[in-house]
VOBA-1610 file (N, C-alpha, C; in pm, whole numbers, padded with zeros to 5 digits, always signed):
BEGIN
Unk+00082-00120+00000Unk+00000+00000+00000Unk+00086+00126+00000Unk+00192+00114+00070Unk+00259+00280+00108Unk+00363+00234-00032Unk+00395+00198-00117Unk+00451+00193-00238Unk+00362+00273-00376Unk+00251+00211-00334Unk+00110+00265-00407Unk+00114+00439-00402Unk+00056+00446-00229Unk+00088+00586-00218Unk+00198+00658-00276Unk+00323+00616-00210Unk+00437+00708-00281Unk+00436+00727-00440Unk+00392+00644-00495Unk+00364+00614-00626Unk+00275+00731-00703Unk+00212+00735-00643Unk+00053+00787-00619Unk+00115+00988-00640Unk+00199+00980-00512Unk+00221+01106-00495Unk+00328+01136-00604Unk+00407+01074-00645Unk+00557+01079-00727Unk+00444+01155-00872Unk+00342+01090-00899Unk+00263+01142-01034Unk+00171+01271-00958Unk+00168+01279-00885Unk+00034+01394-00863Unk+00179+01522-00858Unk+00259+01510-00781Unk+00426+01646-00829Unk+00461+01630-00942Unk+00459+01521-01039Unk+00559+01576-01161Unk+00402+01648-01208Unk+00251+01595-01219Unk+00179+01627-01351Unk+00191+01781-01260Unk+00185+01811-01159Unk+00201+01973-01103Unk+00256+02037-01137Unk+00385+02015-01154Unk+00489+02080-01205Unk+00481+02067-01382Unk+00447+02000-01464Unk+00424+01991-01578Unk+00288+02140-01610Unk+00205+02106-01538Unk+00115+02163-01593Unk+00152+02346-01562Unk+00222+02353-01457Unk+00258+02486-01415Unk+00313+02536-01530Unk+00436+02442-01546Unk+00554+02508-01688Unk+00464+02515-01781Unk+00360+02466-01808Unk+00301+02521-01913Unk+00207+02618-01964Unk+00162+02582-01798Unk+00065+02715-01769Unk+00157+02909-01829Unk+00259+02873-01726Unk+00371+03028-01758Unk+00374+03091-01869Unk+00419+03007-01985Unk+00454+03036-02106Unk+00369+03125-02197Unk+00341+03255-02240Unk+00258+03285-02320Unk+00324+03238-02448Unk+00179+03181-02541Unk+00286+03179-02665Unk+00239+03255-02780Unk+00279+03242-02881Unk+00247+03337-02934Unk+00220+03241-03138Unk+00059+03213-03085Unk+00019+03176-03247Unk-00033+03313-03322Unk+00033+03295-03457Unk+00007+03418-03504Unk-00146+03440-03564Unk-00205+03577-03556Unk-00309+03610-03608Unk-00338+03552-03778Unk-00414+03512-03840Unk-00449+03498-03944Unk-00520+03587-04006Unk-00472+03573-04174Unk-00556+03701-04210Unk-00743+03745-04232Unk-00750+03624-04225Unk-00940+03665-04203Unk-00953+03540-04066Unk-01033+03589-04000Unk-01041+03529-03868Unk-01202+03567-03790Unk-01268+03420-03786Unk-01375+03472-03716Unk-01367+03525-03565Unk-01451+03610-03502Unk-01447+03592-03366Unk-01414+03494-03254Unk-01522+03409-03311Unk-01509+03262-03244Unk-01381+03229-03246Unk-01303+03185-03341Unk-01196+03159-03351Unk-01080+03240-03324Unk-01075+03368-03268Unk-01007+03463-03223Unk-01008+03436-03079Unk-01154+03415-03028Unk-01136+03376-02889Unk-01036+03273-02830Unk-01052+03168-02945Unk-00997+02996-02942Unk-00796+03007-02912Unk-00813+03151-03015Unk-00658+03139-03075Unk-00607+03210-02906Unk-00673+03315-02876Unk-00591+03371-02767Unk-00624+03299-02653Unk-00715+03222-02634Unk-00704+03112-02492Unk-00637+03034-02519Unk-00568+02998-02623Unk-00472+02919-02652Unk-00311+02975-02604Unk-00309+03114-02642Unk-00218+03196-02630Unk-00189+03269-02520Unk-00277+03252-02453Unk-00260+03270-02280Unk-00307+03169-02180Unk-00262+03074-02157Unk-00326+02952-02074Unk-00320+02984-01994Unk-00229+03095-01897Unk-00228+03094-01756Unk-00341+03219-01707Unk-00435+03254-01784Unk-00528+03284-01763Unk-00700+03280-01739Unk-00705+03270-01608Unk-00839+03211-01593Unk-00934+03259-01694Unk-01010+03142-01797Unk-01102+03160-01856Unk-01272+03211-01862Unk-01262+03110-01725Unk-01380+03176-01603Unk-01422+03311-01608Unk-01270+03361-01517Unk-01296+03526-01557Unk-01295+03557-01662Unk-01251+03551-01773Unk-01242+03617-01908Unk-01390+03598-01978Unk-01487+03481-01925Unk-01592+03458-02028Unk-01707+03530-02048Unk-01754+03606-01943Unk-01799+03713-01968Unk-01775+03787-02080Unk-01656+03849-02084Unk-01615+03995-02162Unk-01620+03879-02334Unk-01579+03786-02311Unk-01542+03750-02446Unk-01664+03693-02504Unk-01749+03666-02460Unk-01864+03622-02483Unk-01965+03739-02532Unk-01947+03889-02466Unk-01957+03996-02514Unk-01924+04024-02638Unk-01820+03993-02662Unk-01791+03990-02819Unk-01814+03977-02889Unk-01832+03824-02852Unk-01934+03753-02973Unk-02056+03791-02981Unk-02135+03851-02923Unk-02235+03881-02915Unk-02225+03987-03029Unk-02148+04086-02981Unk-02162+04222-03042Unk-02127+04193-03205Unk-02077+04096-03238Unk-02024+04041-03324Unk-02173+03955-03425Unk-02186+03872-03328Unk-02316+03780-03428Unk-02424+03873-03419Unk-02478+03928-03325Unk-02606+03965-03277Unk-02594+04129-03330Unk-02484+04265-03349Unk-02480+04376-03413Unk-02438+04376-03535Unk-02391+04303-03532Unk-02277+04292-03670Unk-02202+04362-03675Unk-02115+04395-03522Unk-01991+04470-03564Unk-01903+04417-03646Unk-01759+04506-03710Unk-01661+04422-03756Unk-01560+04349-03711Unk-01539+04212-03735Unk-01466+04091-03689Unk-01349+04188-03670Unk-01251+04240-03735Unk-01127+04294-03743Unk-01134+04353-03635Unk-01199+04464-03598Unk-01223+04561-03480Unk-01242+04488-03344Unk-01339+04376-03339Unk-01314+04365-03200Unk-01230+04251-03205Unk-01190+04204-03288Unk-01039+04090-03250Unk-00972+04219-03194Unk-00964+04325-03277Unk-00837+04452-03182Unk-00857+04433-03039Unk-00984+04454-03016Unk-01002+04497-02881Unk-01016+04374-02819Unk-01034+04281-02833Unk-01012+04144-02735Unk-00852+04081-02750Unk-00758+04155-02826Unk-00618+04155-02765Unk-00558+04216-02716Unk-00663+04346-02690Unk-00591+04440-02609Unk-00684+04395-02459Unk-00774+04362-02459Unk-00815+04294-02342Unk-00761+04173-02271Unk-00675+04094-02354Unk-00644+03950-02329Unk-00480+04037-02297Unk-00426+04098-02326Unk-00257+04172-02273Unk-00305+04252-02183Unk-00419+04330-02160Unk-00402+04403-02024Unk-00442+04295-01913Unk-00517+04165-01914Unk-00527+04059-01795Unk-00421+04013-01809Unk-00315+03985-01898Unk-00212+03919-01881Unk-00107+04030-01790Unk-00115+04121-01805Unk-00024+04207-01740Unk-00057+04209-01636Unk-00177+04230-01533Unk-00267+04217-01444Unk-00204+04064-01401Unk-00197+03977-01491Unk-00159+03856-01395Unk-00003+03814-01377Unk+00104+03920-01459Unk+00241+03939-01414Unk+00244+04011-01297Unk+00158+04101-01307Unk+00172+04196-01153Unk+00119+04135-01066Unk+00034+04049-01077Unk+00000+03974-00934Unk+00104+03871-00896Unk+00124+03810-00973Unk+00214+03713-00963Unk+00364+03770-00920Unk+00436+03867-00947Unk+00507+03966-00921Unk+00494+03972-00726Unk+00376+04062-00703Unk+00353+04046-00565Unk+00326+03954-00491Unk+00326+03857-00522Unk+00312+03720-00460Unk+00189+03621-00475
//
């Protein structure tokens, strides 16, 4: 049994530490030249993992809205949902920063 456990625990620290290092990393997939909303959302939760989505789904869901439901232009608010997705990311260097 306590082989099990240690066992047990040896995988629950590495997948921790795996998922952290990956969490950190922003990366950076590049924009494409025609790009739906939807898929703008996809690309930058991709491009910021260490950001809670939770919080973000609100605002981005806004988007889409304003997007399917006004018919704003796709181009315009992809602008503004990467300037929304770099000011939470900065927001979450500075927290992380202070502890």
């Amino acid at each position: 049994r306590q082989s099990l456990v240690d066992y047990a625990e040896f995988l629950a620290q590495r997948y921790a530490i795996e998922t952290e290092a990956v969490a950190e990393h922003l990366l950076d997939i590049p924009r494409p030249d025609k790009e739906s909303v939807v898929k703008a959302v996809r690309r930058l939760s991709k491009n910021y993992p260490m950001l809670d989505s939770k919080a973000l789904f609100e605002k981005t869901s806004s988007f889409m809205m304003r997007n399917l439901m006004h018919g704003e232009d796709s181009a315009v608010l992809i602008d503004e949902m990467e300037m929304f997705f770099e000011e939470h990311y900065q927001l979450y260097l500075s927290e992380k920063e202070q502890g």
